[in-house]
C-alpha positions in Angstrom: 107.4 122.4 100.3 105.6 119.7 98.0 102.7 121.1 96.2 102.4 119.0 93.2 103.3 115.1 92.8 102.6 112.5 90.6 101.5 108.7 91.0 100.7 107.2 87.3 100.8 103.1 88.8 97.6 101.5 87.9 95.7 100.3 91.5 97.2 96.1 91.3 100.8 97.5 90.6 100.8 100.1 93.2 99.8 97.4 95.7 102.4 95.3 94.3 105.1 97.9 94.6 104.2 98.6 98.1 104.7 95.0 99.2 106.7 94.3 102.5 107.3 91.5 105.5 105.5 91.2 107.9 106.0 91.3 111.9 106.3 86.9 111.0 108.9 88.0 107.9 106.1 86.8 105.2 105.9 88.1 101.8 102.4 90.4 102.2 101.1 93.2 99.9 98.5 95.9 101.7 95.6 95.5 100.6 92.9 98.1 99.7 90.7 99.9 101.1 88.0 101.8 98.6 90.1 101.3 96.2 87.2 102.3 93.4 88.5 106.1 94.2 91.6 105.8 93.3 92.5 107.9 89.7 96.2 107.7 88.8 98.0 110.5 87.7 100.6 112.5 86.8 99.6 116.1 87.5 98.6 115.9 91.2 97.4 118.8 93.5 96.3 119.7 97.0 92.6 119.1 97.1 92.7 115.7 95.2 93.0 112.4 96.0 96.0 110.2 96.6 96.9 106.6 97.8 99.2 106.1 101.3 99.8 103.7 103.3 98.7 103.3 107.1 98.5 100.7 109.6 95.3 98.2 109.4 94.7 99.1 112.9 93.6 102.3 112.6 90.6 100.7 110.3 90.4 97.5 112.9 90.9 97.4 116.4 92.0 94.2 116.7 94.3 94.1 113.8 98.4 93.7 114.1 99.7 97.0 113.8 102.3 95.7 111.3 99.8 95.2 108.8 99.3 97.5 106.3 96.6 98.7 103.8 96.3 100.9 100.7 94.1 103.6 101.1 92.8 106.9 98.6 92.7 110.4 100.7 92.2 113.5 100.0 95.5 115.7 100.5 94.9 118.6 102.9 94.2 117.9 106.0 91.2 118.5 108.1 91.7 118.5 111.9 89.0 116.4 113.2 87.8 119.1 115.5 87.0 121.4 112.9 83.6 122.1 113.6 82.1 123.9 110.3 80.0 121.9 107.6 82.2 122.3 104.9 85.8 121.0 105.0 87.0 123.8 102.0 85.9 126.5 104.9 88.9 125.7 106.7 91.1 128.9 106.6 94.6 127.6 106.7 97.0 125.9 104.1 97.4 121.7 105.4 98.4 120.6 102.4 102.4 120.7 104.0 103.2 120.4 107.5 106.6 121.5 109.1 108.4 119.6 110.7 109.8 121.9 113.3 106.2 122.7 113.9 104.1 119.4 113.3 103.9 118.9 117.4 102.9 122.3 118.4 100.6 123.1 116.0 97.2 122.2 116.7 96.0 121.0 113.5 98.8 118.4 113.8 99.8 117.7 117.1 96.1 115.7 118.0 96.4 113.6 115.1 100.2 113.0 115.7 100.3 111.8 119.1 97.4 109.7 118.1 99.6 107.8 115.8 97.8 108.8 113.0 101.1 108.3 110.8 101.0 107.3 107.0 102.8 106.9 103.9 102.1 109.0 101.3 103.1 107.2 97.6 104.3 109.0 94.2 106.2 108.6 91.7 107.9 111.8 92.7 107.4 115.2 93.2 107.8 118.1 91.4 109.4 121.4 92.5 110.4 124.9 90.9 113.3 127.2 90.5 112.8 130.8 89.8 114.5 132.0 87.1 114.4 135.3 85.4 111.0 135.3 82.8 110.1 132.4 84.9 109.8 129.4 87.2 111.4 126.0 85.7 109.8 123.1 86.6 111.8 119.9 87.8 110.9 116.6 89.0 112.2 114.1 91.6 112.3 111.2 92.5 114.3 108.2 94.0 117.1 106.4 91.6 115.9 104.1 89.9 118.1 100.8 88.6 118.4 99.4 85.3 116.6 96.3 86.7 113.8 98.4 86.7 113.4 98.4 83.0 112.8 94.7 82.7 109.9 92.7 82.3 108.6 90.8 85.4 107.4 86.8 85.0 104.5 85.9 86.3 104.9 84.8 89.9 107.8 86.9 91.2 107.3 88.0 94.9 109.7 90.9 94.5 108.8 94.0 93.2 111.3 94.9 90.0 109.3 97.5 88.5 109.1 101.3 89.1 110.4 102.2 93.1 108.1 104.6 94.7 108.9 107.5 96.8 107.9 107.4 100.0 107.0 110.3 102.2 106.0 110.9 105.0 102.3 112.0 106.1 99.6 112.5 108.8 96.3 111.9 108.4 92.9 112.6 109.9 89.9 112.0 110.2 86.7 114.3 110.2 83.2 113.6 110.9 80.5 116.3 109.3 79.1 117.7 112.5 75.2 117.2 110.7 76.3 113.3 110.2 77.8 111.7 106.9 80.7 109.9 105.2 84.1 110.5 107.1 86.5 112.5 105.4 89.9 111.3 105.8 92.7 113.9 104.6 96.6 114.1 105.0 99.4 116.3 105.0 102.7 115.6 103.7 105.4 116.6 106.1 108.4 118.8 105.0 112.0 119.4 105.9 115.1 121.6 105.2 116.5 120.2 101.7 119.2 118.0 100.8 122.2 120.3 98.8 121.3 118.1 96.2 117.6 119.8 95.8 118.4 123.5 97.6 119.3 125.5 95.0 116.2 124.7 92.8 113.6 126.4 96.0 113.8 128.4 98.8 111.3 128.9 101.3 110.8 132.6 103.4 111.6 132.5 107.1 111.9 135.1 109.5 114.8 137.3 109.4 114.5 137.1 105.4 116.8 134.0 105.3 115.9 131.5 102.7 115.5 127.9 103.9 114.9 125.5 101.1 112.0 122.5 101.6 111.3 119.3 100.7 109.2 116.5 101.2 110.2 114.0 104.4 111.5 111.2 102.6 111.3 107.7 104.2 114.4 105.9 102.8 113.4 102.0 103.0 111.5 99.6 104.1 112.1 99.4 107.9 111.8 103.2 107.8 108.2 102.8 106.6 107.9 99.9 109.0 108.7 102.1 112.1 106.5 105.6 110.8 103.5 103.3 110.4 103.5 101.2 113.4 102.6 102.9 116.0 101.9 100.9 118.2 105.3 99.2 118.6 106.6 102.6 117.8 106.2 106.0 119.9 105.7 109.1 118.7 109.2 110.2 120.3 110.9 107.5 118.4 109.3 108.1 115.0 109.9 111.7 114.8 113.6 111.2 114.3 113.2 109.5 111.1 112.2 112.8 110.2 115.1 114.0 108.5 116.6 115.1 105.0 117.6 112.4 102.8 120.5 113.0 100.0 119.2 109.5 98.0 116.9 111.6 95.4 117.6 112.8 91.7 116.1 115.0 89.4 115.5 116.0 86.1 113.8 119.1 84.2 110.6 118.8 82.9 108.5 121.2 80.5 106.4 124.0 81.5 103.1 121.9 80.8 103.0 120.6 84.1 102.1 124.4 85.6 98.8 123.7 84.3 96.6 121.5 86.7 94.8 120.2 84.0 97.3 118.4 82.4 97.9 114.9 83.5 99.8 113.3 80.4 103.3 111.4 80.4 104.0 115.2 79.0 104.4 116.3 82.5 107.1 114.0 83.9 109.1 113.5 80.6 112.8 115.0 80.7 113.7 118.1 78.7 117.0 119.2 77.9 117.3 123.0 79.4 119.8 123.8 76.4 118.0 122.9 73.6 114.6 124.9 75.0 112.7 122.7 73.2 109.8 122.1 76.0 106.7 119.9 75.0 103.8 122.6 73.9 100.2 121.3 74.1 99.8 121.0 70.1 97.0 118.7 68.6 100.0 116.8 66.9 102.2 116.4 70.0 98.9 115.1 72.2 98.3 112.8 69.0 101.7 111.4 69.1 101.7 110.4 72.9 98.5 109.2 72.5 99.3 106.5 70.1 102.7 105.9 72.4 100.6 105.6 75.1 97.9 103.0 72.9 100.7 101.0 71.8 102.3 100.7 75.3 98.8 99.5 76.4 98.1 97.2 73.9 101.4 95.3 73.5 100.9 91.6 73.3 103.5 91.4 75.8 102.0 92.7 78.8 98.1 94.2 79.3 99.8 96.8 81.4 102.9 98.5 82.3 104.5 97.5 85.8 106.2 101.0 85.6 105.0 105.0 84.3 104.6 105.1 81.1 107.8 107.7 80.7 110.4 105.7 82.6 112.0 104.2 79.5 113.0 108.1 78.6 115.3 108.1 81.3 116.4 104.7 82.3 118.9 103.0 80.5 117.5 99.5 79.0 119.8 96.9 78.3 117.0 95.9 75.8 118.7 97.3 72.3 116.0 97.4 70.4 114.2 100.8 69.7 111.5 101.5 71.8 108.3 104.1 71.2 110.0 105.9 74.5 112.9 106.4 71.4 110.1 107.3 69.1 109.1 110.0 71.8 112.4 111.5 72.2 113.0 112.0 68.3 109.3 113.6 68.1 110.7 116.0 70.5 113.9 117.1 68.4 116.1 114.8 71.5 119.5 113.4 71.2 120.4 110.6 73.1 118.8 110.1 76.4 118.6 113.3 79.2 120.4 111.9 82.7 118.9 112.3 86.1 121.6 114.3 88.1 122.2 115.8 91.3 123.5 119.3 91.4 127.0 120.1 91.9 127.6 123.2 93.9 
């Protein structure tokens, strides 16, 4: 399953790291639509709001289906025959929607074979093992290369900053039955895990066998290209890019991120499981990150950061010089820098 995420890119650099070609193989970035809502963060949970990605034409009749726009939903979805007056009446959990199930279930199936296919954007997701005294948080996300770490110059078309994961989602659309504001709400769809990711959670099927879950991961651009266009695309033919992906890595992350309320770099930075030396929610600690997080803001260099503010903890820089991300990880009690891995059976 997928039940918490996080998406730290401020609105301009999410549209930027979303760019793509178009149907004509020009350089476009999707453009957004009520942008004002969007609220980056790194704590994300079913009920709030995040950005995907969908095809213009589902906004404008008369738009190339190719074309794609930014847009903030709430995640959860509400079937757009749900006829109560209040959206949190509905009874049933569409926050994740199976994919061995997603075209027989009703509150799916309409909104699929509509085409009502998106993109759902995060930095990654986060997922827990049980342990004994406990569940250990980790988070996950798609390799990132050292490239990543540099600064962009004004001007460049490509995208060099932070690579989003990209999962994929339905959406609807529901109409209050006394009148009002459409609601539009998404699910993220889920599939049996990669090795890589089974071990940290398992999911109760019938029979008592565990099946681990994870979120559908769309693996590149042309992938994206066919889930969203669906009207050059069939629902037959975009189903099969429904499937596990093995291109994902991982890292632990502190127990801070249980909490709902907290959405600080705290949540996504990497812990080392040996040392047990997690990131408590201490005045000092929150006072440290908040000057990191000032000083990253205000650097002469650049008004803002074309990746999460915690990246640097984990990607290697070429850059040699220290870094407040080095700061960080000596505030911590850290030595040298946690890796991403995949598990080894």
């Amino acid at each position: 399953m997928c039940g918490r995420t996080a998406c730290s890119l401020a609105a301009d650099n999410l549209r930027r790291a979303c760019a793509y070609r178009d149907r004509r193989g020009r350089h476009r970035q999707p453009e957004w639509v009520r942008q004002e809502r969007y609220q980056p963060s790194y704590n994300k949970g079913p009920q709030s709001s995040g950005p995907v990605l969908l095809s213009r034409r589902h906004l404008q009749q008369d738009a190339d289906s190719s074309e794609r726009v930014l847009m903030d939903m709430r995640w959860g979805l509400v079937p757009s025959w749900f006829k109560q007056d209040n959206p949190s009446k509905l009874q049933f959990n569409t926050s994740n929607c199976r994919s061995d199930t997603m075209l027989s279930k009703s509150s799916y199936k309409g909104a699929l074979l509509k085409g009502k296919r998106c993109v759902v954007l995060a930095d990654g997701f986060y997922e827990w093992q049980q342990q004994t005294g406990g569940k250990q948080p980790y988070f996950i996300y798609f390799p990132q290369s050292k490239d990543a770490t540099d600064k962009e110059k004004e001007g460049d078309e490509e995208w060099k900053g932070w690579r989003l994961l990209t999962m994929a989602g339905i959406f609807d659309c529901w109409e209050p039955p006394g009148g009002g504001e459409m609601l539009y709400t998404y699910t993220i769809i889920t599939v049996d895990a990669s090795k890589d990711v089974s071990f940290i959670h398992h999911r109760q099927v019938r029979g008592g066998k565990g099946v681990a879950g994870m979120p559908a991961i769309l693996d590149g651009d042309e992938a994206i290209r066919k889930w969203l266009d669906f009207a050059e695309v069939p629902t037959q033919e975009a189903v099969k890019l429904i499937q596990p992906t093995e291109n994902i890595v991982f890292h632990p992350v502190s127990t801070f991120v249980n909490n709902i309320r907290n959405n600080t770099p705290e949540c996504v930075a990497p812990i080392e499981l040996g040392a047990k030396k997690e990131v408590k929610a201490t005045p000092s600690n929150k006072g440290m990150l908040g000057w990191l997080k000032k000083s990253q803001e205000g650097s002469p260099q650049k008004k803002e950061n074309d990746l999460p503010k915690w990246t640097s903890q984990f990607i290697h820089s070429p850059s040699p010089k220290k870094t407040s991300a080095d700061v960080l990880q000596q505030w911590l009690g850290k030595q040298g820098q946690p890796a991403a891995k995949k598990h080894k059976a």
